[in-house]
C-alpha positions in Angstrom: 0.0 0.0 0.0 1.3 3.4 -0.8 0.1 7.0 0.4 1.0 10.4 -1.1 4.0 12.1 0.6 3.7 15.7 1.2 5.8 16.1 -2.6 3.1 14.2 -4.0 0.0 16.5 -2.3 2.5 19.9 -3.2 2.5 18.7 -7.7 -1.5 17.7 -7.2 -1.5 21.9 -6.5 1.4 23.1 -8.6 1.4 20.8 -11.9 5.1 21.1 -12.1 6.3 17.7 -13.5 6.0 16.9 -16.9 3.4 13.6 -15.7 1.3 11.8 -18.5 -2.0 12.0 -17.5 -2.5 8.4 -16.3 0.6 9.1 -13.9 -1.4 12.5 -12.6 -4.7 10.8 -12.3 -3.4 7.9 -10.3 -1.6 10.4 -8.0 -4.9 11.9 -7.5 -6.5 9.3 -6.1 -3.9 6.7 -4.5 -4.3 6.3 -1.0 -3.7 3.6 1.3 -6.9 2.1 1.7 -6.3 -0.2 -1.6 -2.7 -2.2 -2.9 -1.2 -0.4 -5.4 -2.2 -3.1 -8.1 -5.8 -2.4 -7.2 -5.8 1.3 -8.2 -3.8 0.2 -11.2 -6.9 -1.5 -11.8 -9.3 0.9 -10.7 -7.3 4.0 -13.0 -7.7 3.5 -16.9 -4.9 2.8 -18.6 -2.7 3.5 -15.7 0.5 0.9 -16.1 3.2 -0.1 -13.3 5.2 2.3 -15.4 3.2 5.3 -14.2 3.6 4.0 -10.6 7.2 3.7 -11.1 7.5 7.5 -12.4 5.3 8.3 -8.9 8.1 6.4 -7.1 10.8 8.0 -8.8 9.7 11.4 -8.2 8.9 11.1 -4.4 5.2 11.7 -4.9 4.3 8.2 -3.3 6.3 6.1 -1.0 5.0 2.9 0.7 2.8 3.7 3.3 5.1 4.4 6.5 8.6 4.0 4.7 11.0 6.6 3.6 10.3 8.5 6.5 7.1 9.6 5.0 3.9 8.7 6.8 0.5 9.3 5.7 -1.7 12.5 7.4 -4.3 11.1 9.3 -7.7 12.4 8.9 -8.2 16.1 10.6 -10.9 15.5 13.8 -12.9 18.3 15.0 -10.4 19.8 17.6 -8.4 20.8 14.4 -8.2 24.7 14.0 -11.9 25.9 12.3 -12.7 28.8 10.8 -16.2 30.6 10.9 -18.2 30.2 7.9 -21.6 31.9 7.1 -24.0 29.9 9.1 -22.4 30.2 12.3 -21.4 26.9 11.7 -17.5 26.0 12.3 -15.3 24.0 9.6 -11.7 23.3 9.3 -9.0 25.5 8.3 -8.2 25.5 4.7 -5.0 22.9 5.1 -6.9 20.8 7.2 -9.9 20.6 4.9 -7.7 20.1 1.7 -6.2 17.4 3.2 -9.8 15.9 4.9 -11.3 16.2 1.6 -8.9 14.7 -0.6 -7.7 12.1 1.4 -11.5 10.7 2.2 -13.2 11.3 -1.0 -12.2 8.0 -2.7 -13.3 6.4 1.1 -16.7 7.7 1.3 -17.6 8.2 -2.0 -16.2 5.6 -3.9 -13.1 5.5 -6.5 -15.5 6.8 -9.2 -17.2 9.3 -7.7 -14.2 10.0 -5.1 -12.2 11.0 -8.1 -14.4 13.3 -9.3 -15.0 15.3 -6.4 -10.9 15.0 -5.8 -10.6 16.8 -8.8 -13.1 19.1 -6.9 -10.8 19.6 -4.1 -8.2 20.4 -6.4 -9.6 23.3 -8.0 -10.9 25.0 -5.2 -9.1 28.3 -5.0 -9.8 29.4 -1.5 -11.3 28.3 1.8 -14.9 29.5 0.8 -14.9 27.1 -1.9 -12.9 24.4 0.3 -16.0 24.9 2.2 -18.7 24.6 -0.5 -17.1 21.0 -1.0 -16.9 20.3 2.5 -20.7 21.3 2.5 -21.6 19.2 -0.9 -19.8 16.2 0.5 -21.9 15.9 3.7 -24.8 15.8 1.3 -23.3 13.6 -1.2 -22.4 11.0 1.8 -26.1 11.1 3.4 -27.4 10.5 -0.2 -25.0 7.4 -0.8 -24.4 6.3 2.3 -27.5 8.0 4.9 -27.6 10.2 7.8 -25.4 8.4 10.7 -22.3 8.1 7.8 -23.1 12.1 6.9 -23.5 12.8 10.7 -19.6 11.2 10.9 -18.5 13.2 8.6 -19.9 16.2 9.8 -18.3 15.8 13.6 -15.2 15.3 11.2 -15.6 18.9 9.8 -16.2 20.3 12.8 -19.8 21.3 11.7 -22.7 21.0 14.3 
């Protein structure tokens, strides 16, 4: 199993390496919860080439080795910031990194990839929080209330 390192999470944002897009889109969506094989499955056309090229450029290691250890998801003590409702959700970091790293897990690799792609083009915390927002509802649609009440607690919102 392999995990992003924070390398990894910094060329989702800055699009700096010259990836082919199979590499990028399996970057987007590894995490540990499946073997690497399996999102070699899961990605289309994604080879062990383009998992190599991830390896090579420090934007995955296995999970826990090369001193790289994968973020655990934010919990509600994390820092919040205010948001129009009177409602309180993460800071921007900690809800990039919530949203990213659990969309594949609560929404599927399908749909989870989607709204990663989401994640990634949010520009500021407002529309960190719109997502944070959409996936509560996305999760109680696909999943019902006490898995969107989990996820809620987890973004800090009452």
């Amino acid at each position: 199993m392999h995990s992003k390192t924070d390398a990894g999470r910094a060329e989702i944002r800055a699009r700096a390496l010259p990836l082919s897009r199979t590499a990028r889109n399996l970057l987007l969506v590894l995490d540990a919860s499946k073997t690497a094989g399996e999102w070699l499955q899961l990605v289309a056309g994604a080879t062990e080439t383009d998992l190599e090229t991830l390896r090579q450029h420090g934007l995955i290691a296995p999970q826990g080795m090369g001193g790289q250890t994968p973020r655990p998801a934010p919990v509600a003590a994390a820092p919040v910031a205010a948001v129009a409702d009177g409602a309180r959700l993460l800071d921007r970091a900690a809800l990039y990194i919530y949203l990213s790293g659990e969309a594949t897990k609560l929404l599927g690799p399908f749909k989870g990839y989607n709204f990663a792609l989401e994640v990634e083009r949010a520009d500021s915390l407002a529309a960190l929080q719109a997502l944070a927002l959409q996936l509560v509802e996305r999760v109680h649609k696909a999943k019902g209330a006490a898995a969107a009440a989990a996820v809620r607690g987890a973004l800090g919102l009452r």
